[in-house]
C-alpha positions as CSV (number, residue, x, y, z in Angstrom):
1,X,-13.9,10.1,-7.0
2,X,-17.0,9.0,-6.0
3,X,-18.6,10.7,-3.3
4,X,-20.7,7.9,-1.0
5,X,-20.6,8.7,2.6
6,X,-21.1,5.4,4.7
7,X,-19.2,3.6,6.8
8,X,-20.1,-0.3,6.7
9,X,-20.0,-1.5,10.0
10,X,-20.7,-5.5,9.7
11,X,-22.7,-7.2,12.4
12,X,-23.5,-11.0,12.0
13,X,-25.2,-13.5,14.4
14,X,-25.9,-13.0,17.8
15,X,-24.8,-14.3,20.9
16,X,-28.1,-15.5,23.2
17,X,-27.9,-13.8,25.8
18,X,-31.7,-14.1,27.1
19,X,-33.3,-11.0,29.4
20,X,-36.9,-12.0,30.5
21,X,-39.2,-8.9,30.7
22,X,-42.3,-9.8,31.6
23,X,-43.9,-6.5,31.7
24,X,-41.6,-4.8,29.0
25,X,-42.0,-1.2,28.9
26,X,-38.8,0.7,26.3
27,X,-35.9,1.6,28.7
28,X,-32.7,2.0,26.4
29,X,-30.1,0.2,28.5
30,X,-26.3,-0.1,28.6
31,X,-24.9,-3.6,28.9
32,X,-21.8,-4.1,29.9
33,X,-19.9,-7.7,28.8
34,X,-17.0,-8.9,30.1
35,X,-15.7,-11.2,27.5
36,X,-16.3,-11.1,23.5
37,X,-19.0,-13.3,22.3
38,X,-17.7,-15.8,19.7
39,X,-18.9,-16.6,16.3
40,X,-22.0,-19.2,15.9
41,X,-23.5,-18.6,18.5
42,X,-27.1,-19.4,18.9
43,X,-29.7,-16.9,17.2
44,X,-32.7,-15.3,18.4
45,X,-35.5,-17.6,19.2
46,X,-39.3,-16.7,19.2
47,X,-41.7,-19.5,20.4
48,X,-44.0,-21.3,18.2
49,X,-47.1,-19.5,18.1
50,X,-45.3,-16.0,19.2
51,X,-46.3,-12.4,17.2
52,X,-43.3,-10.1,16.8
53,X,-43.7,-6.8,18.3
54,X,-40.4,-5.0,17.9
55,X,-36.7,-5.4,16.9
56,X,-34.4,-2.4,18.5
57,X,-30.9,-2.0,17.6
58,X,-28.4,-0.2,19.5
59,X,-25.2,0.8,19.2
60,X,-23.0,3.2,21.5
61,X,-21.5,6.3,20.3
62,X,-18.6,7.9,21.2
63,X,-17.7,10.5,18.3
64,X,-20.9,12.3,17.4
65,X,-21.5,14.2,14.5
66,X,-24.9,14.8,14.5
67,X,-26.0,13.1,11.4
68,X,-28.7,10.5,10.4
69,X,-27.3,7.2,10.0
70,X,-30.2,4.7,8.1
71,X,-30.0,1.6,7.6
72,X,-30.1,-0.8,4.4
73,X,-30.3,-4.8,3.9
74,X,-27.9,-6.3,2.9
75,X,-28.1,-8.6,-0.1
76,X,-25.3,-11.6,-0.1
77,X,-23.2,-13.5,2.5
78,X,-20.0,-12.3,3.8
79,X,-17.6,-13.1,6.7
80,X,-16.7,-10.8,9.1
81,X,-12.2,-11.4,9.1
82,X,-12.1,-11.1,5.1
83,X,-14.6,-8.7,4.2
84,X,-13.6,-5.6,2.5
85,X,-14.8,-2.5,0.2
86,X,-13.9,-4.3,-2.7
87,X,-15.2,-7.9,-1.9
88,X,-18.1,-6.5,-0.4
89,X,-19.2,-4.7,-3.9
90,X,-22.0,-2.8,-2.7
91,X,-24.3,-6.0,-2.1
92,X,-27.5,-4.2,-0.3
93,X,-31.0,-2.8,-1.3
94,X,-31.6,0.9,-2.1
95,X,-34.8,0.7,0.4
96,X,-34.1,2.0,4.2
97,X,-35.4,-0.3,7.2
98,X,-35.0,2.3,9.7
99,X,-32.5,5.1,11.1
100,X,-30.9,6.9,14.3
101,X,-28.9,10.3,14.7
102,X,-25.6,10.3,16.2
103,X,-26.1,13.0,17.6
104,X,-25.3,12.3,21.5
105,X,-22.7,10.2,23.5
106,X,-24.2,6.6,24.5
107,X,-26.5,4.2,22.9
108,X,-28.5,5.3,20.2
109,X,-31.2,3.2,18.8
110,X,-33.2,2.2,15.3
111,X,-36.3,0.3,14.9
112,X,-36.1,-2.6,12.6
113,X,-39.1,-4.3,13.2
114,X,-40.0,-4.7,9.7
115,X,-36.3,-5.6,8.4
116,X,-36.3,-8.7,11.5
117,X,-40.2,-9.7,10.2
118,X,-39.3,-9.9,7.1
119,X,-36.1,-12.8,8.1
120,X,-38.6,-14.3,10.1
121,X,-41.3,-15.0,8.0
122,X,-38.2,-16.2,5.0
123,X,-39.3,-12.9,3.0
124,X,-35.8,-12.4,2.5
125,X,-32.2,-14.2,3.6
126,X,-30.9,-12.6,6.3
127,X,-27.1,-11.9,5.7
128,X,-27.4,-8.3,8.2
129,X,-27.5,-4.4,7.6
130,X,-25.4,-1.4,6.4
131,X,-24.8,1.8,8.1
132,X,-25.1,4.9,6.1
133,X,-24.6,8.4,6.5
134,X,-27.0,10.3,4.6
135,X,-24.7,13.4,4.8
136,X,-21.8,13.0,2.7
137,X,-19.8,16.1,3.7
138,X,-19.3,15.9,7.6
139,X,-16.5,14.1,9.7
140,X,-17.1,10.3,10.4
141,X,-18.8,9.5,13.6
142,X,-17.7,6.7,16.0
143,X,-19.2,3.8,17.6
144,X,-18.3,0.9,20.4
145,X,-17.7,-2.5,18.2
146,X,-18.2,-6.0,19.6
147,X,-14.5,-6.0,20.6
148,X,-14.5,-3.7,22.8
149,X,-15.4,-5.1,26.6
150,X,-18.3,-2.5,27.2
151,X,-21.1,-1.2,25.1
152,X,-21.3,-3.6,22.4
153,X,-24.1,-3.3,19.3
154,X,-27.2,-5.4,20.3
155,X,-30.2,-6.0,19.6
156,X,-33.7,-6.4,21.5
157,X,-36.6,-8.5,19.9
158,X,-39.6,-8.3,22.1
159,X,-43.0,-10.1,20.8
160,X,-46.4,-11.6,22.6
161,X,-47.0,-14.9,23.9
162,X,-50.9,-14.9,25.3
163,X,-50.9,-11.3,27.4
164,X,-47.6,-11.4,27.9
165,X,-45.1,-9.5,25.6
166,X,-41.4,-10.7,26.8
167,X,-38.2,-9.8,25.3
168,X,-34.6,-11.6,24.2
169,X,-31.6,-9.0,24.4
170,X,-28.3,-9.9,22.0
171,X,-25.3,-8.9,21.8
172,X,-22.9,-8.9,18.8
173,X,-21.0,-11.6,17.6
174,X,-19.0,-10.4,14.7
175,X,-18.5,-6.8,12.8
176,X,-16.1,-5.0,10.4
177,X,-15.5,-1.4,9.1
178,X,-14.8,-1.2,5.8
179,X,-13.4,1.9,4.1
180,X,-13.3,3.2,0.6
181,X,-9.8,4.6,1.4
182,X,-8.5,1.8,1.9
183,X,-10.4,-0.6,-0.4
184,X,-8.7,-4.2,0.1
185,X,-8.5,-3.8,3.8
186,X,-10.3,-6.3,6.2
187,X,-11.1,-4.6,9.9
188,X,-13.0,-7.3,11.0
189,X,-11.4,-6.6,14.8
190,X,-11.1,-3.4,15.6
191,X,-12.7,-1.8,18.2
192,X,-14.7,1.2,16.9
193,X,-17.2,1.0,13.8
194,X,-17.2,4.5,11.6
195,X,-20.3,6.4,9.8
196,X,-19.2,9.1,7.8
197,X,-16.2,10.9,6.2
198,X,-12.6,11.9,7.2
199,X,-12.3,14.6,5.1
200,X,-14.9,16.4,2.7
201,X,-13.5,15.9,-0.3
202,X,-10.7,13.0,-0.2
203,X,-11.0,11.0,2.3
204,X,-14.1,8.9,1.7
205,X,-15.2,6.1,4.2
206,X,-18.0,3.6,3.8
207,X,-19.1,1.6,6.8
208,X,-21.7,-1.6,6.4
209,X,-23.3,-2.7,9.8
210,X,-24.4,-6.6,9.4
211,X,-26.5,-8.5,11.6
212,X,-27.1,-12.1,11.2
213,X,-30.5,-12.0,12.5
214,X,-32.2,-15.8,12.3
215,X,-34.6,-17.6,14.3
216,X,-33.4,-21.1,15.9
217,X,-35.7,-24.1,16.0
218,X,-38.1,-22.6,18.1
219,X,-38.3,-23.4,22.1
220,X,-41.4,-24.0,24.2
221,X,-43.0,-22.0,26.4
222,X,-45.3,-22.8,29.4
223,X,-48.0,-21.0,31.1
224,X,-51.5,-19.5,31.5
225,X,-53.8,-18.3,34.0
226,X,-54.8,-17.9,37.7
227,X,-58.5,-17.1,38.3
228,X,-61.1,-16.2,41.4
229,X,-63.4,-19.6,41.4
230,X,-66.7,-17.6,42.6
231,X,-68.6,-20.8,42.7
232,X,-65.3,-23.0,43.5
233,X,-66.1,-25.1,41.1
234,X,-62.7,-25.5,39.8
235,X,-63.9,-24.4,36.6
236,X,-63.0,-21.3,34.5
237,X,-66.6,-20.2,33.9
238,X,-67.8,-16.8,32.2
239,X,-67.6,-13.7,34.3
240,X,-64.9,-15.4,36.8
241,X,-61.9,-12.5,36.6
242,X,-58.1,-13.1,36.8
243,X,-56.2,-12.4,39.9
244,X,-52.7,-10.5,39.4
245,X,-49.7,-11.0,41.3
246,X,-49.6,-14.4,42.9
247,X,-46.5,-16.2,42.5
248,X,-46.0,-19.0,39.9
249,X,-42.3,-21.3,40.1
250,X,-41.3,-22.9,37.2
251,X,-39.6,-26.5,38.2
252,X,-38.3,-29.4,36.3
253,X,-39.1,-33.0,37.2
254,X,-35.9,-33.6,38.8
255,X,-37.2,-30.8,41.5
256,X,-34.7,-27.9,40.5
257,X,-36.2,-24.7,40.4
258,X,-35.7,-22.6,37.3
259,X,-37.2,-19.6,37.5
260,X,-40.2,-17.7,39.5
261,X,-43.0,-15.3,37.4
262,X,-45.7,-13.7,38.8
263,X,-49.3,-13.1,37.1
264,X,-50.3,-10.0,35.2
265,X,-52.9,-7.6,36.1
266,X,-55.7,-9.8,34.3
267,X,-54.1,-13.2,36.1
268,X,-52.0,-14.5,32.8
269,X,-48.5,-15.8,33.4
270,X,-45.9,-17.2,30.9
271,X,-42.3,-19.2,31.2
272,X,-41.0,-18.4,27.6
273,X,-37.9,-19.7,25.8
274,X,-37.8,-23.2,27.1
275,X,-35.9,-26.0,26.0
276,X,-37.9,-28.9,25.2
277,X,-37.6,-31.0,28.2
278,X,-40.0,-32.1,31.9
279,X,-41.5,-29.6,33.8
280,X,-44.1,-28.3,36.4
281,X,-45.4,-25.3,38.3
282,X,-46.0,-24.6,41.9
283,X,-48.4,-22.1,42.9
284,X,-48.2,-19.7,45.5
285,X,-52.3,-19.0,47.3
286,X,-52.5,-15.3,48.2
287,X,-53.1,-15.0,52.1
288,X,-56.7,-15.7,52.3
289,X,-57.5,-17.6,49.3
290,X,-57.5,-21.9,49.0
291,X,-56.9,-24.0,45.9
292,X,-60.1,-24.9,43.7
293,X,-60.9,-28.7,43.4
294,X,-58.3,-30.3,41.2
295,X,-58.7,-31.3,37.4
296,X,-62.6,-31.0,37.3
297,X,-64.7,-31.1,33.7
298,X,-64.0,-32.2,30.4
299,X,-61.8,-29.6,29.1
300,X,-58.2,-29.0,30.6
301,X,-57.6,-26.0,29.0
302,X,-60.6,-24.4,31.7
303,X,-60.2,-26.4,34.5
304,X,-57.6,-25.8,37.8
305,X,-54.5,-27.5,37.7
306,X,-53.3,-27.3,41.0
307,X,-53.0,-30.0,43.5
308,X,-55.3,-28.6,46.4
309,X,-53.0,-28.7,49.3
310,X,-49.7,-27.5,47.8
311,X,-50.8,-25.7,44.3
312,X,-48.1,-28.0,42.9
313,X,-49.2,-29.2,38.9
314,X,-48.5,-32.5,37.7
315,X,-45.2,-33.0,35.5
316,X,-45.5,-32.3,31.9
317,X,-43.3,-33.0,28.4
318,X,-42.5,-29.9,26.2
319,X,-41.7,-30.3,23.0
320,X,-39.3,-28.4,20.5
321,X,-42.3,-25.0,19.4
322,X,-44.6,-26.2,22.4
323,X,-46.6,-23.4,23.5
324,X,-48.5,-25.2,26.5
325,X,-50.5,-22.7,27.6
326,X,-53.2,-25.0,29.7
327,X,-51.6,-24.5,33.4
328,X,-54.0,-22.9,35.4
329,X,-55.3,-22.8,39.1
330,X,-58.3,-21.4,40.4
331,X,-58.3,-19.7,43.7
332,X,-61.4,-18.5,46.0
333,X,-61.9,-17.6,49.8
334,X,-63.6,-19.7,52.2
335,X,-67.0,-17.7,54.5
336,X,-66.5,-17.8,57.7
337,X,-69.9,-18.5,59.5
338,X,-68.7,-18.0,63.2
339,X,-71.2,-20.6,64.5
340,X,-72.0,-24.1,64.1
341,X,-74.1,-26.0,61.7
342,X,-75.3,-29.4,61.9
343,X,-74.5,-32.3,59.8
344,X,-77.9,-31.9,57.9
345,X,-77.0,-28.8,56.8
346,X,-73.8,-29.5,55.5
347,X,-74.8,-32.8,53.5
348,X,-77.8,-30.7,52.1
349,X,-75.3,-27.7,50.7
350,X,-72.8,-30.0,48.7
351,X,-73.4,-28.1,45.5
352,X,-75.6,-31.4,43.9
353,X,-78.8,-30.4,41.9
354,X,-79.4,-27.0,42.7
355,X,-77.8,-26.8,46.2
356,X,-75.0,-24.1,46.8
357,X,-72.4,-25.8,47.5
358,X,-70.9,-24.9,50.9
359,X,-68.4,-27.7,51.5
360,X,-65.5,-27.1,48.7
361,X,-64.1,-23.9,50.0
362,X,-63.0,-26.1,53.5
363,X,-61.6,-28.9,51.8
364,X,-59.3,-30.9,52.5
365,X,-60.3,-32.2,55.5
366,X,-58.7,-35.4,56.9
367,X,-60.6,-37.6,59.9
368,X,-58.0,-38.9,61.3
369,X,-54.4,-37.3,60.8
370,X,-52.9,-37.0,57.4
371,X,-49.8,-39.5,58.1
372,X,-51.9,-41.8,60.0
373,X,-52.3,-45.2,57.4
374,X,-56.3,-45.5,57.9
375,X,-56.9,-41.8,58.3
376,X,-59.8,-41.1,55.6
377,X,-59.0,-37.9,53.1
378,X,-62.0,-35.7,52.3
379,X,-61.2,-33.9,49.4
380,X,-63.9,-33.5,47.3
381,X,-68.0,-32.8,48.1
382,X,-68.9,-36.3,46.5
383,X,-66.7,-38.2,49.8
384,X,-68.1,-35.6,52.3
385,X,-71.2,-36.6,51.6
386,X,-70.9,-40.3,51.3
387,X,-69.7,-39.4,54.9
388,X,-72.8,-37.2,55.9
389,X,-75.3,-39.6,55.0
390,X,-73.4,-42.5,56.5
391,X,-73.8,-45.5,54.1
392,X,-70.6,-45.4,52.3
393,X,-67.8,-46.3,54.9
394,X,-70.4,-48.6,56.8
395,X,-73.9,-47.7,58.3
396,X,-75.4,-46.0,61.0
397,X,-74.7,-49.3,63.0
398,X,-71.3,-48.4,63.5
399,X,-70.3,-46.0,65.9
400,X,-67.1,-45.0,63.8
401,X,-69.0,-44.3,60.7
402,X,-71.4,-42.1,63.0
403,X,-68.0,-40.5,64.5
404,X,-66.7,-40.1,60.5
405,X,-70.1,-37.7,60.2
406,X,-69.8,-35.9,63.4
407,X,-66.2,-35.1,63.0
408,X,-66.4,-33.8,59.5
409,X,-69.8,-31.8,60.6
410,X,-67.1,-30.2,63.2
411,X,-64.5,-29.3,61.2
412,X,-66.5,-27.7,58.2
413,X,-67.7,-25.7,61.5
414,X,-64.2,-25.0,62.5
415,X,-63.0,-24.2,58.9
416,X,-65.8,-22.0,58.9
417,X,-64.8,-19.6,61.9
418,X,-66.9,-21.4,65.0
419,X,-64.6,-21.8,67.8
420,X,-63.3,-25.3,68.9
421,X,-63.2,-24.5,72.9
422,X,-65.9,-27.1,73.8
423,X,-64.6,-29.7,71.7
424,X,-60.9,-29.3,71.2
425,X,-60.1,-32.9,73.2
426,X,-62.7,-34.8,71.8
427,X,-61.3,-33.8,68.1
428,X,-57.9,-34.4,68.9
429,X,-58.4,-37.6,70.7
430,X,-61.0,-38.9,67.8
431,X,-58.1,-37.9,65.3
432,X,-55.2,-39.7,66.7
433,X,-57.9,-42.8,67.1
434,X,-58.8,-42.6,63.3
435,X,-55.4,-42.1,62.1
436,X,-55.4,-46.3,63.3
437,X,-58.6,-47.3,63.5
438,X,-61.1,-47.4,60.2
439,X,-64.8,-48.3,60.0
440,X,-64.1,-52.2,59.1
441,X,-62.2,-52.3,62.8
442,X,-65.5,-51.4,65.0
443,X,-67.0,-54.6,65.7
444,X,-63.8,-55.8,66.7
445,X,-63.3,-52.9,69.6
446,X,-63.5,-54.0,72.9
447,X,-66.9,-52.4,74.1
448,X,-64.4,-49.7,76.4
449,X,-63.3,-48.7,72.9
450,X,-66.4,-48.6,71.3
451,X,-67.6,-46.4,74.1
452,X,-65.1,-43.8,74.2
453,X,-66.0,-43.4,70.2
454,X,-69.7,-42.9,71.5
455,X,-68.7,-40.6,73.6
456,X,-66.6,-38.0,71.3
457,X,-69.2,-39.0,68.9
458,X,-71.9,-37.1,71.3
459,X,-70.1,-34.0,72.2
460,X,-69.5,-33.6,68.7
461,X,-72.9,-34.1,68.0
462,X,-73.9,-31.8,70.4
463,X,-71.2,-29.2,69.2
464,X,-72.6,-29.2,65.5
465,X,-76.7,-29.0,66.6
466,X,-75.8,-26.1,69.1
467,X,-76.2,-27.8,72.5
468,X,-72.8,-25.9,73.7
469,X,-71.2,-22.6,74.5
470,X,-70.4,-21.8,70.6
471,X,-73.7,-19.6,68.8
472,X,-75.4,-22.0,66.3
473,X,-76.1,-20.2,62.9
474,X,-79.6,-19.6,62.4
């Protein structure tokens, strides 16, 4: 009689059931399923673009015998209800992809990194794996099949998109034991798989573990990075360091949020294993910091993403194998000066030729109120100054245009820490006046009107030259 000691435990595709680790470190873990996964299921699906790292297997034992178990690819197809010793005719390769000891209660685990690689890159066909006892003359050992409701065989692929290495955890979809004893028999649903022998000289039993290991047409992933804008440029430039931990929510276009990531410790993020379909991200500013100016430069792959008031991205297509990673948003914190400056200041530090440029980090700024239909937005340096110097939105004629440059002076002043005591009414009367009134209306104010504009145009000109109770910088 011919003494081979394994047990073939058959494992074929895999059921997707996807864990997200972002920041994957090895924990063996248990997981419990309350319902048997059926045959063809979807497979394992890497991103376009993705680097395997590891393939784990698992399975849960719950006779031990203490001996090592390896592991062997198998060579032709088979099907988990009809397969038997017989059928199966020893269809695997001599050379071992990887081993465990059953040698305690609970999971134990084998790398096949290199058996899952070799699927993956089409070095071979992937029909699964046998089990085999290396020891023929001890008792059998016993493991959890698929069929039972706990424990199951799985398997954990884990590989790196950009910085970040997440992982896909499946279960089992089909196995069999097949014995040597009892040669024409199919055990494609019981519930424990065997390694091992029943008795030393007799009772022989060969088990064969199969996993149907594939890859699916690959999904898309989305994602990238969240950097400190030193010159709040809105530009990734050299030297300018990641910032970890701010929150990034993945949405689709229909405005249903999907899922919520946070960045790494060098400021990379990633939304893996996406179906092709619309998307954006929303950005979540850290208490202190503001957006950088939006879409800025030539290249999108290095410039900031998010919309400056709300971090939110524009909506963008995936495609099947898309690995997007362009999504970025840079983030800095304003000064706070503590004192005012006048409008002469602030128009000559707007970041043009070789001026610093002062006036980003306090944008947006709205004259008028930001529902009100002829409020002006100030979002970028280029409109504050075409407010400063006062020949844009009409000249220095008209008393709203010189109210435009006072008010703006005053709020960079604000944004930058000086109080508003002094000037608090004027602000919020000018405001609620702009949020209706434009520069094209000012020659046809009744001269009342166009006097109570002088007016908060003064005080506000006094506020930014220093002419109040605020300290004006030096």
């Amino acid at each position: 009689m011919i003494k081979i000691a394994r047990i073939l435990v058959i494992l074929t595709a895999i059921s997707l059931m996807v864990i997200g680790c972002q920041n994957e470190p090895n924990p063996v873990v248990s997981p419990n399923s309350n319902s048997i996964p059926q045959l063809g299921a979807a497979k394992i699906s890497i991103p376009a673009g993705a680097t395997l790292v590891s393939a784990t297997f698992y399975i849960s034992v719950t006779q031990t015998n203490g001996q090592v178990v390896n592991i062997y690819r198998v060579t032709n197809p088979w099907v988990e209800t009809t397969v038997t010793w017989n059928n199966f005719a020893g269809s695997y390769a001599p050379e071992v992809w990887g081993s465990f000891t059953a040698d305690a209660l609970g999971y134990r685990s084998a790398n096949i990194t290199d058996l899952v690689r070799a699927w993956i890159d089409g070095t071979y066909p992937n029909y699964g794996f046998l089990l085999s006892q290396i020891d023929e003359n001890y008792p059998r050992a016993t493991y959890r099949s698929r069929e039972n409701l706990i424990d199951q065989p799985y398997l954990r692929v884990c590989y790196t998109l950009g910085d970040q290495t997440p992982c896909v955890q499946e279960f089992a979809i089909a196995d069999a034991e097949i014995s040597e004893l009892y040669a024409n028999d199919a055990n494609g649903t019981i519930v424990n798989l065997f390694t091992g022998w029943n008795s030393p000289t007799t009772l022989e039993k060969q088990s064969l573990v199969q996993f149907d290991l594939g890859v699916t047409p690959p999904l898309a992933s989305l994602g990238d990075f969240v950097w400190h804008d030193v010159n709040m440029n809105g530009i990734q430039d050299e030297g300018e360091a990641g910032i970890p931990g701010v929150t990034v929510n993945l949405y689709s276009c229909a405005d249903v949020l999907l899922a919520t990531t946070t960045t790494s410790a060098n400021g990379y993020y990633l939304f893996p294993n996406l179906n092709p379909g619309d998307y954006y991200v929303v950005f979540i500013a850290p208490s202190g910091y503001v957006f950088s100016p939006q879409d800025q430069g030539a290249d999108d792959a290095l410039d900031s993403d998010a919309d400056i008031v709300n971090g939110k991205t524009i909506c963008t297509t995936l495609d099947a194998g898309e690995n997007d990673m362009t999504w970025d948003a840079g983030l800095y914190m304003p000064q706070f000066l503590g004192c005012t400056l006048t409008i002469g200041y602030w128009k000559n530090h707007a970041g043009f030729k070789s001026q610093p440029d002062m006036i980003t980090q306090y944008l947006p700024i709205w004259l008028g109120t930001a529902a009100g239909p002829k409020s002006l937005a100030v979002t970028n340096r280029t409109i504050a100054v075409n407010v400063l110097v006062m020949k844009t939105y009409g000249t220095e004629s008209n008393g709203i245009t010189k109210l435009y440059a006072q008010l703006l002076g005053a709020k960079l002043n604000l944004a930058s820490g000086a109080s508003d005591a002094p000037v608090a009414p004027a602000i919020a009367a000018a405001d609620a006046f702009l949020a209706n009134h434009n520069y094209l209306d000012w020659s046809g104010l009744s001269p009342a009107d166009q006097q109570m504009v002088l007016d908060w145009m003064e005080d506000l000109d006094d506020y930014n030259n220093g002419l109040t109770s605020v300290p004006h910088c030096e």
